[in-house]
C-alpha positions in Angstrom: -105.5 -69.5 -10.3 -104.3 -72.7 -11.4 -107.3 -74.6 -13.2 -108.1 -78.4 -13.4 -110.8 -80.6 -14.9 -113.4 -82.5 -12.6 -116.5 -84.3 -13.5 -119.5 -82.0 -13.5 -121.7 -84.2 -11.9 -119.5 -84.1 -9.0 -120.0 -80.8 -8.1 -123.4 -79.2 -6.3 -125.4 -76.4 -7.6 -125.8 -73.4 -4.7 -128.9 -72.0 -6.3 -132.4 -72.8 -6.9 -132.9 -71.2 -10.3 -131.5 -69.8 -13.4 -132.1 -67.0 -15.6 -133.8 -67.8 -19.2 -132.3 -64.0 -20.2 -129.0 -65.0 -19.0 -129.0 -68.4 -20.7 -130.0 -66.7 -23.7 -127.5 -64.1 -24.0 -124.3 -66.8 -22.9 -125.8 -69.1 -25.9 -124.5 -66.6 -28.3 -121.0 -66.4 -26.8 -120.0 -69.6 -25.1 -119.2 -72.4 -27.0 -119.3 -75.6 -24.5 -118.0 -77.9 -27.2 -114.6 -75.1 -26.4 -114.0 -77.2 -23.6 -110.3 -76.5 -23.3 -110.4 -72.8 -23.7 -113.2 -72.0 -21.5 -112.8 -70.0 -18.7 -113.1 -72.2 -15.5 -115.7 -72.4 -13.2 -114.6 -71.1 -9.2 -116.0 -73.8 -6.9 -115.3 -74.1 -2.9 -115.5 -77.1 -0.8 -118.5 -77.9 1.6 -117.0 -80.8 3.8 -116.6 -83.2 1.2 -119.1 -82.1 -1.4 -117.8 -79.3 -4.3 -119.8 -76.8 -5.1 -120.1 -74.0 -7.4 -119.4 -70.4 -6.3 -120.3 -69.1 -9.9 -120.5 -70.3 -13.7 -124.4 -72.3 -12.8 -125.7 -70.7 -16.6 -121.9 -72.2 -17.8 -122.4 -75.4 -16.2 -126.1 -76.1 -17.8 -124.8 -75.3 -21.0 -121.9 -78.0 -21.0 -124.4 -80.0 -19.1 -127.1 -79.2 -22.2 -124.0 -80.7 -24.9 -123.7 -83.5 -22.5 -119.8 -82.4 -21.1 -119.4 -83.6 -17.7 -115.5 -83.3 -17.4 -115.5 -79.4 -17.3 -112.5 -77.1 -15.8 -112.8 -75.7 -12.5 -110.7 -73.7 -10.3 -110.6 -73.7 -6.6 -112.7 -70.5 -5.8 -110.0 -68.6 -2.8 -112.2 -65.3 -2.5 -113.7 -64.0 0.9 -117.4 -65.6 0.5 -120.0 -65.6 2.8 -120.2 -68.8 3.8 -122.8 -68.7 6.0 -125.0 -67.4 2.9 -123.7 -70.1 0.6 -124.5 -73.3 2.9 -127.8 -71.6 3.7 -128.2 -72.0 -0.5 -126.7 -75.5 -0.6 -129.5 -76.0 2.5 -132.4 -75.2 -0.1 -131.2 -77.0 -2.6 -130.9 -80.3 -0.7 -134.1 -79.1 0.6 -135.4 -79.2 -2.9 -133.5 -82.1 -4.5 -131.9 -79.4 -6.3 -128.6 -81.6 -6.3 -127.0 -81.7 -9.8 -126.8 -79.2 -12.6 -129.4 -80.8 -14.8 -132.0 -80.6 -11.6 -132.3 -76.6 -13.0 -133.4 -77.7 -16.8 -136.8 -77.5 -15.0 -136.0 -74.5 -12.7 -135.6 -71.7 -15.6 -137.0 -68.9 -14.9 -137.9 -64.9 -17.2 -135.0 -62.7 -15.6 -137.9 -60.7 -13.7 -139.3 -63.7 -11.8 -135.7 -65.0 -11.7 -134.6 -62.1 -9.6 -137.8 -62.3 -7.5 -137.6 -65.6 -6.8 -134.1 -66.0 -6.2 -132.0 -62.8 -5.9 -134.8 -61.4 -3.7 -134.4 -65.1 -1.9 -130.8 -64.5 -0.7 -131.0 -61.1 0.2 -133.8 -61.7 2.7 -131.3 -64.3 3.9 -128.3 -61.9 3.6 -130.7 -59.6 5.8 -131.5 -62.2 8.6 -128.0 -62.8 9.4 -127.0 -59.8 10.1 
């Protein structure tokens, strides 16, 4: 995995929410001012657009200490794609289109998984 550094803001969100709980518990361990040892964040490529695979709690937290040049890695695992531009879908859908478009999207881990985990596997379900 060979890592680089691209501009946050140029790279998409795939979900709708995040999880307060999460957030929470990451605040205590990641340190988004440890720019250069962080672990990077997988991304994939949707036609031209980046977009996160992973890392969306990591990403509002640099985005929260106003980082934007974070590092990334180019995400090479066997996704379901079909899944993921569904999720890029309802985020255009719902101008969810940078990272700091979720400051207003956190959600308790219970409604968190109801709203969104329960989300995508109803979508998960209707491919199949």
């Amino acid at each position: 995995m060979k890592s680089f550094l691209m501009d946050l803001y140029q790279i998409r969100p795939s979900q709708l929410y995040l999880d307060q709980d999460k957030i929470d518990r990451l605040k205590g361990v990641f340190d988004p001012l440890n720019v250069r040892f962080n672990a990077p964040l997988p991304i994939k490529k949707n036609g031209g657009e980046a977009f996160l695979t992973d890392g969306h709690t990591r990403a509002f937290l640099y985005s929260e200490e106003k980082i934007s040049v974070i590092p990334v890695y180019w995400d090479t695992d066997d996704l379901d794609m079909d899944l993921y531009q569904t999720c890029l879908n309802w985020c255009r859908h719902e101008r969810v289109m940078f990272i700091d478009d979720l400051k207003e999207r956190i959600l308790p881990h219970d409604q968190f998984l109801q709203k969104w985990m329960d989300r995508c596997e109803e979508a998960i379900k209707k491919d199949k």
